[in-house]
Backbone bond lengths (Angstrom), bond angles and torsions (degrees), N, CA, C in turn:
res aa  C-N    CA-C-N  psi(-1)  N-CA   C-N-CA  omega(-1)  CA-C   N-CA-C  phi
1 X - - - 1.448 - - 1.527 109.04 -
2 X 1.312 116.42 129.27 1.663 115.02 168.46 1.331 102.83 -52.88
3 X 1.267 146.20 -79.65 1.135 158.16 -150.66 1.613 103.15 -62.22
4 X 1.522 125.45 77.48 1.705 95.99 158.13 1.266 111.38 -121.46
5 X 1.478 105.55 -171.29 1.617 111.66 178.97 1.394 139.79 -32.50
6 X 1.512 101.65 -48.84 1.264 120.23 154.38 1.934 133.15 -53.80
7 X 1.145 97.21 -46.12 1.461 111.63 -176.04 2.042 93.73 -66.00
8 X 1.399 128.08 -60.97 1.225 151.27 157.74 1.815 96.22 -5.69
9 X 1.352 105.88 -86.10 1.256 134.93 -172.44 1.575 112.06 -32.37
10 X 1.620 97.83 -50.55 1.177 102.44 -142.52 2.266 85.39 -99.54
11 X 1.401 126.18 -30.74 1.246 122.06 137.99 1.797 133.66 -17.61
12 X 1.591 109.95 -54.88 1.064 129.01 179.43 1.494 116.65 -93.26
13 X 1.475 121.91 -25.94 1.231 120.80 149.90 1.313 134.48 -31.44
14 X 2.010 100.53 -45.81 1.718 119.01 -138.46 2.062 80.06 -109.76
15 X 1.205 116.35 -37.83 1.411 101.48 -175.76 1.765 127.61 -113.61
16 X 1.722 92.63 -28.24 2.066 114.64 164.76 1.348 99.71 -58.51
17 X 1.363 131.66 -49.27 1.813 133.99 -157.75 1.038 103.45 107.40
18 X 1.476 129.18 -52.48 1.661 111.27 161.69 1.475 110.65 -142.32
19 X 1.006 124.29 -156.32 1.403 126.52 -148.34 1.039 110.33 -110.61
20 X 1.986 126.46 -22.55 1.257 105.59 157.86 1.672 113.63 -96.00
21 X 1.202 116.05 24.59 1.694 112.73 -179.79 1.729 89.18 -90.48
22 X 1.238 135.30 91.18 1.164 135.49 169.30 1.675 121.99 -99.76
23 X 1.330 117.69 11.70 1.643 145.58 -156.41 1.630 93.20 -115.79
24 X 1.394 113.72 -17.58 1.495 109.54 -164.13 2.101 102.17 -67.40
25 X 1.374 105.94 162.30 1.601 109.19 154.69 1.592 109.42 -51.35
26 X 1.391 87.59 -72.20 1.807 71.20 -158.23 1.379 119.97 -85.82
27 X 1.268 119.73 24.89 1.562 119.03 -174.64 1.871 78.54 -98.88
28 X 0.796 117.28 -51.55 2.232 112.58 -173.06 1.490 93.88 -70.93
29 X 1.150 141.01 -49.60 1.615 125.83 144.48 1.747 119.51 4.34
30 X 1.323 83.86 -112.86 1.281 92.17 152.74 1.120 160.92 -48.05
31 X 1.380 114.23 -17.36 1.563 111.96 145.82 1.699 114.87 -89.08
32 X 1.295 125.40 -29.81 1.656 104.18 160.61 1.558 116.36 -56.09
33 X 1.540 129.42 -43.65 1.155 111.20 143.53 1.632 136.78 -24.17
34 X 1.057 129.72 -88.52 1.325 106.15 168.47 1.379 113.61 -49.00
35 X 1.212 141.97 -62.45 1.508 123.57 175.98 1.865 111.59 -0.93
36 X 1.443 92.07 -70.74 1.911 116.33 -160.08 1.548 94.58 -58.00
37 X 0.925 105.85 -50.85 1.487 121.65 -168.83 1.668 100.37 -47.87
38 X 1.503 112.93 -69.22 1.114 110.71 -177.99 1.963 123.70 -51.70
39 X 1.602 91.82 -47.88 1.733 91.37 168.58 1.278 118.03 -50.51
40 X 1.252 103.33 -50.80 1.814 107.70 -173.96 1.769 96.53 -41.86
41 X 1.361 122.10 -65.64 1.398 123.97 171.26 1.539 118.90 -13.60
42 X 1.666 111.93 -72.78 1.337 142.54 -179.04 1.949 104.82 -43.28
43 X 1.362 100.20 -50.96 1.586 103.76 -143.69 1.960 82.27 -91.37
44 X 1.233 129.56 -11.87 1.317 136.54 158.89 1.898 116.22 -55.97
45 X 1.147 111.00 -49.46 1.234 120.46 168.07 1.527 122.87 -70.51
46 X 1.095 99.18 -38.26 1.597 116.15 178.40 1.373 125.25 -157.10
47 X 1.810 78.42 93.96 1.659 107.61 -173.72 1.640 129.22 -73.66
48 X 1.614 93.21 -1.70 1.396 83.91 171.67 1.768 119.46 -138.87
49 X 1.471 87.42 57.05 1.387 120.37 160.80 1.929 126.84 -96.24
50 X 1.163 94.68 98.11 1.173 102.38 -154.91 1.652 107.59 -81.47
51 X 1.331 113.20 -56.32 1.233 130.01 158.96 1.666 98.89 -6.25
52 X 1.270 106.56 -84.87 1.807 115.51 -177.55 1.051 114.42 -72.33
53 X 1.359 134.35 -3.56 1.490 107.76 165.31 1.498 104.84 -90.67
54 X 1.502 116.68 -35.97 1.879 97.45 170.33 1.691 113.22 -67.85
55 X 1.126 136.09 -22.24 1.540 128.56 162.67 1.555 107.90 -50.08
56 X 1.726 113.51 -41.62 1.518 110.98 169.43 1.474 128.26 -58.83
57 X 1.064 87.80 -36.31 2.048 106.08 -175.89 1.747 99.21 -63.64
58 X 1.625 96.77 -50.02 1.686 92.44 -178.84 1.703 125.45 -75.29
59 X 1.407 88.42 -8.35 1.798 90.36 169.79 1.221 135.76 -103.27
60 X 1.685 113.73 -8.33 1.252 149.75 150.21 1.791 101.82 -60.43
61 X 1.121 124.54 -34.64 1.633 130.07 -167.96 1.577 107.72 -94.73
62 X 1.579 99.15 -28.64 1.305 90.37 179.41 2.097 112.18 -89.09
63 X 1.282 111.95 -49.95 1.560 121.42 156.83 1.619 106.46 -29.01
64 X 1.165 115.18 -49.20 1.633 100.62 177.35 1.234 118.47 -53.08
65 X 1.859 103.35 -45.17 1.759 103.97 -162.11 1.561 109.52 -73.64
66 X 1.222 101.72 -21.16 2.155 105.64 162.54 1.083 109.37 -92.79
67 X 1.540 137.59 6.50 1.440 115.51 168.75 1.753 89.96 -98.52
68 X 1.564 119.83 -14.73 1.701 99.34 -163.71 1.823 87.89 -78.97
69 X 1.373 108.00 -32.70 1.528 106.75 -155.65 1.470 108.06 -76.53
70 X 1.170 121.40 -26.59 1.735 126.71 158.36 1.646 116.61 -64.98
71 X 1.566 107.28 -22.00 1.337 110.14 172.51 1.344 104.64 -69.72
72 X 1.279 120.47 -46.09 1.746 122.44 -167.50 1.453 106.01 -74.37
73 X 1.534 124.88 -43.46 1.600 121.00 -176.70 1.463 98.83 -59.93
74 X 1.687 107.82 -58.32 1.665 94.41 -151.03 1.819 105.51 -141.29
75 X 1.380 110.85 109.49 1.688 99.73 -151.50 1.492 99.19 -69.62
76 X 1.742 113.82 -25.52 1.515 115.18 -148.27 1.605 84.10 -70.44
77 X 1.238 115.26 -54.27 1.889 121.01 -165.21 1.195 105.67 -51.30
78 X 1.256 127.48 -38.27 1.659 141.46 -175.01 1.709 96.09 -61.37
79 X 1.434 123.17 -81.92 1.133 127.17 -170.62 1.744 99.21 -49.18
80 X 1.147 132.06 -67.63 1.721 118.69 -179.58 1.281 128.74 -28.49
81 X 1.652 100.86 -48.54 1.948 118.76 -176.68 1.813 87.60 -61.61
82 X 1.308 108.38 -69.88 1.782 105.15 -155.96 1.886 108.80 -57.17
83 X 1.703 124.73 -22.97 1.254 100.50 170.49 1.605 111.10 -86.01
84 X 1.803 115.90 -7.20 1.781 93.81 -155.87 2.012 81.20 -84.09
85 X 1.389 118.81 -30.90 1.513 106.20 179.11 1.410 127.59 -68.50
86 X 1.356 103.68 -16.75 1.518 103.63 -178.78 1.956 110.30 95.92
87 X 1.195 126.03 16.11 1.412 125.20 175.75 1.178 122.68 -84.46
88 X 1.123 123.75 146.17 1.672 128.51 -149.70 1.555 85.55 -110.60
89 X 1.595 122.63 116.53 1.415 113.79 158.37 2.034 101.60 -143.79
């Protein structure tokens, strides 16, 4: 599995503050980030998997509504998360 405990941990380490703060903005940020990241991969190979590309659409929809709502709490944290991940806004 891409996704294990470790990989998790060490996600929420680098953007939650630590590894069991998993409730944070940008630690669920950032791991739907990698999430997308990885589908985007998947749905490249096999484009006519539909199933996962609307699971993508809905995880792309949900990352927005915590990137707008981290935009409104805190702009400076917002702008840091979107260049250290690489998101185009």
């Amino acid at each position: 599995m891409y996704l294990t405990k470790e990989v998790k941990a060490e996600i929420f380490k680098k953007h939650g503050g630590s590894e069991s703060n998993t409730g944070s903005t940008e630690g669920q940020i950032a791991l739907f980030t990698h999430r997308i990241n990885h589908l985007t991969g998947h749905l490249k190979k096999n484009h006519k998997d539909y199933n996962t590309e609307r699971s993508l659409v809905a995880l792309v929809g949900k990352r927005r509504s915590l990137l707008d709502y981290l935009k409104k709490k805190d702009i400076e944290k917002y702008r840091i998360l979107i260049k250290e991940l690489g998101i185009r806004k």
